[in-house]
BAKE-39177 format. One record per residue: x, y, z of N, C-alpha, C in turn; residue in one letter. Coordinates in steps of 0.02 Angstrom, whole numbers, m for minus. Example, Ala and Ser with C-alpha at 12.3 -4.5 7.8 and 13.67 -1.06 7.14 Angstrom:
BEGIN
      n_X      n_Y      n_Z     ca_X     ca_Y     ca_Z      c_X      c_Y      c_Z   type
      660     m284      390      615     m225      390      660     m165      390      A
      642     m112      354      684      m53      357      645        2      394      S
***
This chain:
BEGIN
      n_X      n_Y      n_Z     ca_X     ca_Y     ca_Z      c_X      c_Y      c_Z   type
      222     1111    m1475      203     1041    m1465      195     1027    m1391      X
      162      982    m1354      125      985    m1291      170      933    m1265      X
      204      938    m1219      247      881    m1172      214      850    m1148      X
      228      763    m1157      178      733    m1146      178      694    m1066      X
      118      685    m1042      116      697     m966      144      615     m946      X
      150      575     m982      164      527     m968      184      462    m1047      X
      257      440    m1025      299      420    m1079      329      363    m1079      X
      330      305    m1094      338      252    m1116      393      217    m1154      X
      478      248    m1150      491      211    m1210      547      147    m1205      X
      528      117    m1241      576       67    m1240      547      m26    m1204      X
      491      m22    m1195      496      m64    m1108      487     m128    m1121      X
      539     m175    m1100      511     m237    m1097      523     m288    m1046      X
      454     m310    m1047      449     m360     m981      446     m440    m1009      X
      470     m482     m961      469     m545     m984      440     m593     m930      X
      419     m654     m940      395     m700     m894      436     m769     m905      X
      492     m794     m886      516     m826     m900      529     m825     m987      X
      535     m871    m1025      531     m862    m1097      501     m816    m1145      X
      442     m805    m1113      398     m778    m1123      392     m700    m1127      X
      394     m656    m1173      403     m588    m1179      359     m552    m1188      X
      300     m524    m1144      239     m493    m1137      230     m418    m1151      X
      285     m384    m1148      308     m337    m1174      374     m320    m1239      X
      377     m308    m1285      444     m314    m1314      453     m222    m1351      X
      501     m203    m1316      501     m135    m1333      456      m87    m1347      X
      410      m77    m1304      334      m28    m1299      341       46    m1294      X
      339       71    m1322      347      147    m1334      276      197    m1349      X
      281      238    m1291      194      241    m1294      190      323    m1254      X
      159      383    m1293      147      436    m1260       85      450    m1240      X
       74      489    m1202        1      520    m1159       13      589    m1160      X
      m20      642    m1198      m28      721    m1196      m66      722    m1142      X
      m75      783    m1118     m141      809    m1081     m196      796    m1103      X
     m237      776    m1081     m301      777    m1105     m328      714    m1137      X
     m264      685    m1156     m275      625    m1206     m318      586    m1191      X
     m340      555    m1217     m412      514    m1217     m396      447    m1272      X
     m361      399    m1241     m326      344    m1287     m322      290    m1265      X
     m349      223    m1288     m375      169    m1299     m319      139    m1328      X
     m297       67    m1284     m264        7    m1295     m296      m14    m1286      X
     m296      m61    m1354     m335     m119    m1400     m276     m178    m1422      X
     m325     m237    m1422     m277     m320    m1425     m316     m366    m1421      X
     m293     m426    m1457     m323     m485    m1430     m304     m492    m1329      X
     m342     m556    m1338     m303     m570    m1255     m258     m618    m1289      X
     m215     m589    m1198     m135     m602    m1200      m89     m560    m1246      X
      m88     m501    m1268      m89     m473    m1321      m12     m415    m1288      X
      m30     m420    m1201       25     m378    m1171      m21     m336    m1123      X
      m76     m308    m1145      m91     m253    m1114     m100     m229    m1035      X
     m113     m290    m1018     m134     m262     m940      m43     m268     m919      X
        6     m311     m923       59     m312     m931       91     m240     m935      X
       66     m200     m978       92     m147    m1005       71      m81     m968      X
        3     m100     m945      m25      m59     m855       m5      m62     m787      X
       45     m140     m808       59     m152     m746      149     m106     m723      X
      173     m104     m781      226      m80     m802      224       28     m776      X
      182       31     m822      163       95     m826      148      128     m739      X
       98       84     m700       68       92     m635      122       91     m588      X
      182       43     m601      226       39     m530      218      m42     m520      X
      175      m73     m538      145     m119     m519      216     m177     m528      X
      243     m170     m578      275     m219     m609      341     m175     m635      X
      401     m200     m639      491     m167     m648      477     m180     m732      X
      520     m133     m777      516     m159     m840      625     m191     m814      X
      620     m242     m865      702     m276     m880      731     m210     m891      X
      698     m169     m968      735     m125     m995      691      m51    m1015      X
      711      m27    m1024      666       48    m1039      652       83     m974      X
      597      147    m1011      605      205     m963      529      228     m933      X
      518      248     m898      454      292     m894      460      358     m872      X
      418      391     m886      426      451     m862      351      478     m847      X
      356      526     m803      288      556     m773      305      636     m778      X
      265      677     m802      271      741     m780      315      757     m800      X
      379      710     m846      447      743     m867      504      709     m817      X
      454      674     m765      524      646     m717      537      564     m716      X
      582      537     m722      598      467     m723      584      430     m660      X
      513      371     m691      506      364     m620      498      284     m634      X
      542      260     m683      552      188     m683      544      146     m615      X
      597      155     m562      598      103     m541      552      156     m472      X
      496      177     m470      456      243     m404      398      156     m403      X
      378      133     m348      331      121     m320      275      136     m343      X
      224       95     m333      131      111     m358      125      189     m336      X
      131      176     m255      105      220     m208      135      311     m236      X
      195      298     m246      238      372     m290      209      404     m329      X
      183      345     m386      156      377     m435       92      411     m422      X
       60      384     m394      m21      398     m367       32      475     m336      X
       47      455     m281       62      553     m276       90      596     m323      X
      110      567     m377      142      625     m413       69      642     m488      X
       21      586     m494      m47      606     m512      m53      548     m571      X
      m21      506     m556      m43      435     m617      m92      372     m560      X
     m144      374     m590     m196      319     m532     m229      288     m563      X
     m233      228     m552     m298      173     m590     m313      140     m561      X
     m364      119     m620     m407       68     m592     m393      m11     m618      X
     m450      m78     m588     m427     m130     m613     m484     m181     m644      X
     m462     m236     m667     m508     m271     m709     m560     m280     m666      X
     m539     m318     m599     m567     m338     m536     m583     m287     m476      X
     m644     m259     m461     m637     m187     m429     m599     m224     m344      X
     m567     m175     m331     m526     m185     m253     m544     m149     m199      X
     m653     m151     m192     m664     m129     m159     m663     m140      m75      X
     m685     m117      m25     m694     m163       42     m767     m140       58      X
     m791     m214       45     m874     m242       20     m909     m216       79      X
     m875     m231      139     m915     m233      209     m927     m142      228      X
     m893     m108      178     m892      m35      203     m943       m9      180      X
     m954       77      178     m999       96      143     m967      144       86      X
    m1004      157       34     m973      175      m30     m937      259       m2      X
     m962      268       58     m934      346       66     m861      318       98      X
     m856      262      168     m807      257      186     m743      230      146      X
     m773      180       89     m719      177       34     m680      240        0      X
     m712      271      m14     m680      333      m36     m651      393        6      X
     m687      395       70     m639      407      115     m568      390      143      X
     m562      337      138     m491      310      146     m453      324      102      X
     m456      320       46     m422      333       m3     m408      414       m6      X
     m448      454       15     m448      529       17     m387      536       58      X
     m413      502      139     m371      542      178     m299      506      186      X
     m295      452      142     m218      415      145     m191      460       87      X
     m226      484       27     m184      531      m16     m137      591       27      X
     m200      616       59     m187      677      105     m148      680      150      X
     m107      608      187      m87      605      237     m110      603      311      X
     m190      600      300     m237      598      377     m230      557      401      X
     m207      489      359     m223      429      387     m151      425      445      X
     m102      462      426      m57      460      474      m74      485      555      X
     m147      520      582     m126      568      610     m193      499      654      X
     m166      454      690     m215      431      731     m259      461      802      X
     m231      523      805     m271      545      862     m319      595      847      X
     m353      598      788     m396      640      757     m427      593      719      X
     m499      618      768     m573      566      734     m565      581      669      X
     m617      530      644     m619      533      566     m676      594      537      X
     m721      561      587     m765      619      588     m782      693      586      X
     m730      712      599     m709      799      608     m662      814      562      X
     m645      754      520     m594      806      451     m649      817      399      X
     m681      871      409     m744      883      366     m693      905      273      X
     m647      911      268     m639      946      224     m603      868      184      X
     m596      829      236     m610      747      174     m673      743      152      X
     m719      727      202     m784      719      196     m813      738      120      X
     m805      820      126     m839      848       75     m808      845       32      X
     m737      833       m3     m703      805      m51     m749      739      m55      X
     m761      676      m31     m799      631      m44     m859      646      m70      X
     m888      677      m51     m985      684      m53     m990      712     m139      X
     m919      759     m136     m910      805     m205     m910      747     m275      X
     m874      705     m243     m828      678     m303     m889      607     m311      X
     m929      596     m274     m993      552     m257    m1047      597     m292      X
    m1055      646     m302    m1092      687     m335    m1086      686     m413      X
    m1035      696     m411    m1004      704     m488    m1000      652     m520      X
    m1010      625     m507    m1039      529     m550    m1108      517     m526      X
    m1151      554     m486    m1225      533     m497    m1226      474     m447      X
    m1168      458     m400    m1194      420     m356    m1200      446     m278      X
    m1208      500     m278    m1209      516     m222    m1285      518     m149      X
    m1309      481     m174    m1373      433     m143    m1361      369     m124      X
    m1314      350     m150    m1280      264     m123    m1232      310      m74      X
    m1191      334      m48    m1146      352       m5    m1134      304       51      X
    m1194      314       95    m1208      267      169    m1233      184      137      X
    m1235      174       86    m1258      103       56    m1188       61       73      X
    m1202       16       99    m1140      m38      105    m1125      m65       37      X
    m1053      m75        8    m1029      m76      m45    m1065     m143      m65      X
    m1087     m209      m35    m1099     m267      m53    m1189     m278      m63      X
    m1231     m212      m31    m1291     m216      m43    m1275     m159     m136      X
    m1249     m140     m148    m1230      m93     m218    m1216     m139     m277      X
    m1264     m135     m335    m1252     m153     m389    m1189     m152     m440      X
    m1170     m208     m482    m1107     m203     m488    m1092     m165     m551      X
    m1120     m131     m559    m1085      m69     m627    m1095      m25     m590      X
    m1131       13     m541    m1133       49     m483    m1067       60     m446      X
    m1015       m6     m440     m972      m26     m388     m901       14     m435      X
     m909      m15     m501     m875       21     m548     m874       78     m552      X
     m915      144     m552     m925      190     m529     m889      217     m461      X
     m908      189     m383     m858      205     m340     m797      198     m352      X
     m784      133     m394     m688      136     m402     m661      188     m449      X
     m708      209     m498     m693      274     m534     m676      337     m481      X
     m726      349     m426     m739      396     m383     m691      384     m328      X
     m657      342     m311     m596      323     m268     m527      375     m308      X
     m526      330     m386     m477      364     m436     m485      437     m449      X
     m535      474     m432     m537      544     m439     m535      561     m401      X
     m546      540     m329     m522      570     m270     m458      575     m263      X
     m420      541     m312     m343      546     m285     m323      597     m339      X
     m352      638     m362     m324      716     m380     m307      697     m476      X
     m300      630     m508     m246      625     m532     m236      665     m615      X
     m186      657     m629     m180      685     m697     m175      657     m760      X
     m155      594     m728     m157      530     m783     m193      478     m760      X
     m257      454     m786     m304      401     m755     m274      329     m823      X
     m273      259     m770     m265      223     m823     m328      187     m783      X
     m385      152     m846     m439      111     m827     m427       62     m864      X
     m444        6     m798     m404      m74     m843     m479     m100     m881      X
     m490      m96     m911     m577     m139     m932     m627     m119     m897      X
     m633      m49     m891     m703      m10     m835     m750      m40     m860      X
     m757      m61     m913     m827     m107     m907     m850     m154     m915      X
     m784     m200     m892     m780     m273     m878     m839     m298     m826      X
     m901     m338     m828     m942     m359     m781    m1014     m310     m801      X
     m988     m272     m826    m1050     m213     m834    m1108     m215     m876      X
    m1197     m257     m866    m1219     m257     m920    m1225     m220     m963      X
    m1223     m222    m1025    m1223     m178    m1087    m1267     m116    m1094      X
    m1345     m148    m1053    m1397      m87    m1033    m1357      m29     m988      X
    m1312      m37     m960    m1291        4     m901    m1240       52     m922      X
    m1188       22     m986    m1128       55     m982    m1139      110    m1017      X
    m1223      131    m1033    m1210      222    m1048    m1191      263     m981      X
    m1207      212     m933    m1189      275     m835    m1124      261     m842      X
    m1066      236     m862     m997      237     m851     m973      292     m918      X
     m994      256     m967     m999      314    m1011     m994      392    m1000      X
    m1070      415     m974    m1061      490     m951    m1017      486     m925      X
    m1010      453     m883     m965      487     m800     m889      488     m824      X
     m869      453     m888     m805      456     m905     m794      515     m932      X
     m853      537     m977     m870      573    m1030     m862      646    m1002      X
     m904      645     m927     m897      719     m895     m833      709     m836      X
     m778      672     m849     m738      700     m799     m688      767     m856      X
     m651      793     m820     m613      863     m813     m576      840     m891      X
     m554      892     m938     m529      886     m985     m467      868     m989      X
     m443      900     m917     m377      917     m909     m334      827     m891      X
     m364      805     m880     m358      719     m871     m329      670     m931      X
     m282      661     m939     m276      619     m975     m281      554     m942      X
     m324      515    m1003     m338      460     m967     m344      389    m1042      X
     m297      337    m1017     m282      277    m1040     m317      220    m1030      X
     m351      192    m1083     m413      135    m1066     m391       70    m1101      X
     m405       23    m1079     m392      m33    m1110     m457      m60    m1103      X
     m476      m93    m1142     m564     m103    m1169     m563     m162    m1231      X
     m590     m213    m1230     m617     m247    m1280     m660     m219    m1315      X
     m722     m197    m1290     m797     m175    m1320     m794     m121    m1387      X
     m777     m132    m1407     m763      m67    m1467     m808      m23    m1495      X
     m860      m50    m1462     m928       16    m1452     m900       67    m1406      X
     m876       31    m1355     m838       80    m1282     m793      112    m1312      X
     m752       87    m1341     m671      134    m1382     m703      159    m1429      X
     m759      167    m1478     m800      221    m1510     m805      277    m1472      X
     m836      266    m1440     m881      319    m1397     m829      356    m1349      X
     m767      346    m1356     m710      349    m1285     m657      379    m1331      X
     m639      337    m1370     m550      373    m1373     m553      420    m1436      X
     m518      449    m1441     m498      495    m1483     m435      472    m1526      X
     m392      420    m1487     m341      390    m1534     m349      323    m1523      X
     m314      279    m1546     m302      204    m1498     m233      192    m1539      X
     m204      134    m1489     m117       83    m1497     m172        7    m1518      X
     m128      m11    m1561     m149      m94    m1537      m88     m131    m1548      X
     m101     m173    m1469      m41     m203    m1438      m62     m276    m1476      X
      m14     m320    m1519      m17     m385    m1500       30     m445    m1503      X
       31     m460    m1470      102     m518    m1443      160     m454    m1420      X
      146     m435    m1380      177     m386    m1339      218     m315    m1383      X
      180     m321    m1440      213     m265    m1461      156     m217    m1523      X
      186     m146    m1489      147     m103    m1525      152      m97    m1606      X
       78     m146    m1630       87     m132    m1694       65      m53    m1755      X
      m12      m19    m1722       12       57    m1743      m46       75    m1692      X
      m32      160    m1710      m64      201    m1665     m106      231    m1715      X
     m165      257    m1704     m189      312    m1745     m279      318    m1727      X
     m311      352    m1761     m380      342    m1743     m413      275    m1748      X
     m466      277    m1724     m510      198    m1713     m507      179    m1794      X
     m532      212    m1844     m546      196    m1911     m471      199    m1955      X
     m430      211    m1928     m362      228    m1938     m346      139    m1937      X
     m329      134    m1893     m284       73    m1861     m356        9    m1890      X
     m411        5    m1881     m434      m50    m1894     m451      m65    m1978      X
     m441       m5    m2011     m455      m11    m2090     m375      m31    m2113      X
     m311      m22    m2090     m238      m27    m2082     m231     m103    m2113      X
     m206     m117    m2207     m200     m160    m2203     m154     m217    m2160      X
      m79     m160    m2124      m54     m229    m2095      m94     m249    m2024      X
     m131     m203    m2011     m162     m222    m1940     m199     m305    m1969      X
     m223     m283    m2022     m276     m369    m2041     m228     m404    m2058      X
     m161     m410    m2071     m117     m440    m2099     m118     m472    m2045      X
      m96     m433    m1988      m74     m467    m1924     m116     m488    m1868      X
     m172     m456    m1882     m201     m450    m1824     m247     m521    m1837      X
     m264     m542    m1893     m285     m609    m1931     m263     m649    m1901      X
     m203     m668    m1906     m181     m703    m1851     m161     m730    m1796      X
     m210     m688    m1754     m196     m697    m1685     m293     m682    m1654      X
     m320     m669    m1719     m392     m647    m1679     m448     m702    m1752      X
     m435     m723    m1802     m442     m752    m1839     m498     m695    m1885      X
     m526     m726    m1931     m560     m689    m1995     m628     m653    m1958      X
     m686     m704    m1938     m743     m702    m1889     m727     m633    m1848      X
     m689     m632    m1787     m680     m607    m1734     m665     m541    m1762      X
     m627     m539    m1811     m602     m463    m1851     m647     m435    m1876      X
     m693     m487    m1929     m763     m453    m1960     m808     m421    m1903      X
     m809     m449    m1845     m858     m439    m1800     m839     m374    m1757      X
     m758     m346    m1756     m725     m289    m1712     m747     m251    m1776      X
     m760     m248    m1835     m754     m218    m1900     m822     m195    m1910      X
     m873     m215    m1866     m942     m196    m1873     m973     m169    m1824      X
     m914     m160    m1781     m947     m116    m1722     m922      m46    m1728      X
     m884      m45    m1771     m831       43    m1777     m874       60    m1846      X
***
């Protein structure tokens, strides 16, 4: 059985009264390719935020790689190979799509510590950039300033930021939040051809996208995991309609029910 690269159990977060998480228990194999699904408000980005560093759980555990890294910082995790992305990309507009991803290269690497060495002459960032700009098909925008770049394009560099940082566990918060519908077959591939060896966690409305994407899915709602299993698994699930009825109504269900 395959130790799973990243582990979840127990976790719950609260917002005053309010319990956005309530005991979340949630594995990632290698490779995994798995989709959290919910109404909104349902927990999920909550439950990324938890997972990322971003946010302390009250109670429960995480683990990375086998090591407990509950209470480890964003920045930790990113070095030990858990990195994501966000609803809202966190690019810097005024740069160019190569120097965005540069920074991110050489702060993984530790270059950014070394201020008396141009930027220019660490060729072996560079070409880590140009590589990883290649490998998503944007590597003709490079020198394009991030704010003259189209915005499913932009989505793309923040993918290419997240693969520059080496990682082993990718979590993508809504990669194709903003993205016209004509476009999201280019996020598609580019998800489609990254490395196998990646396990990677999506949270997605579009359920054309979680078709075409996961191999399993969770669905989170009112902060708690109601089941796991394949896309046609969990949405044919009579208690999923039991429950899920009530919080997404009859309409909205028929309509997630005709896209799978």
């Amino acid at each position: 059985m395959p130790v799973p690269v990243l582990e979840a159990d127990n976790l719950y977060k609260s917002f005053g009264s309010h319990a956005a998480t309530k005991g979340v228990s949630l594995q990632l194999l290698p490779g995994a390719r798995h989709a959290l699904i919910g109404p909104n408000g349902a927990g999920k980005t909550t439950l990324v935020h938890l997972l990322s560093g971003v946010l302390r759980p009250q109670s429960g555990k995480i683990h990375l790689l086998g090591r407990d890294v509950t209470t480890d910082k964003p920045h930790r995790r990113v070095k030990r190979g858990l990195v994501r992305t966000f609803q809202i990309n966190n690019l810097f507009v005024k740069f160019t799509v190569l120097e965005n991803v540069y920074l991110a290269v050489s702060e993984a690497r530790g270059f950014s510590l070394n201020m008396w060495r141009r930027a220019g002459r660490q060729r072996e960032v560079i070409e880590c950039c140009h590589a990883v700009l290649e490998s998503l098909h944007i590597g003709h925008l490079a020198h394009r300033q991030v704010s003259a770049v189209a915005y499913g394009q932009q989505r793309l560099v923040e993918l290419a930021i997240a693969l520059a940082l080496s990682p082993k566990i990718l979590l993508l918060d809504e990669p194709a939040a903003g993205i016209p519908s004509s476009e999201l077959h280019v996020l598609l591939d580019a998800i489609h051809g990254l490395p196998d060896d990646i396990a990677i966690l999506m949270i997605e409305h579009d359920m054309q996208m979680v078709k075409r994407f996961a191999a399993s899915v969770s669905l989170l709602v009112d902060g708690e995991l109601l089941m796991t299993g394949t896309l046609d698994e969990v949405m044919n699930s009579q208690k999923v309609r039991s429950v899920y009825l009530g919080s997404i109504g009859q309409d909205r269900l028929n309509l997630d029910l005709s896209c799978v």
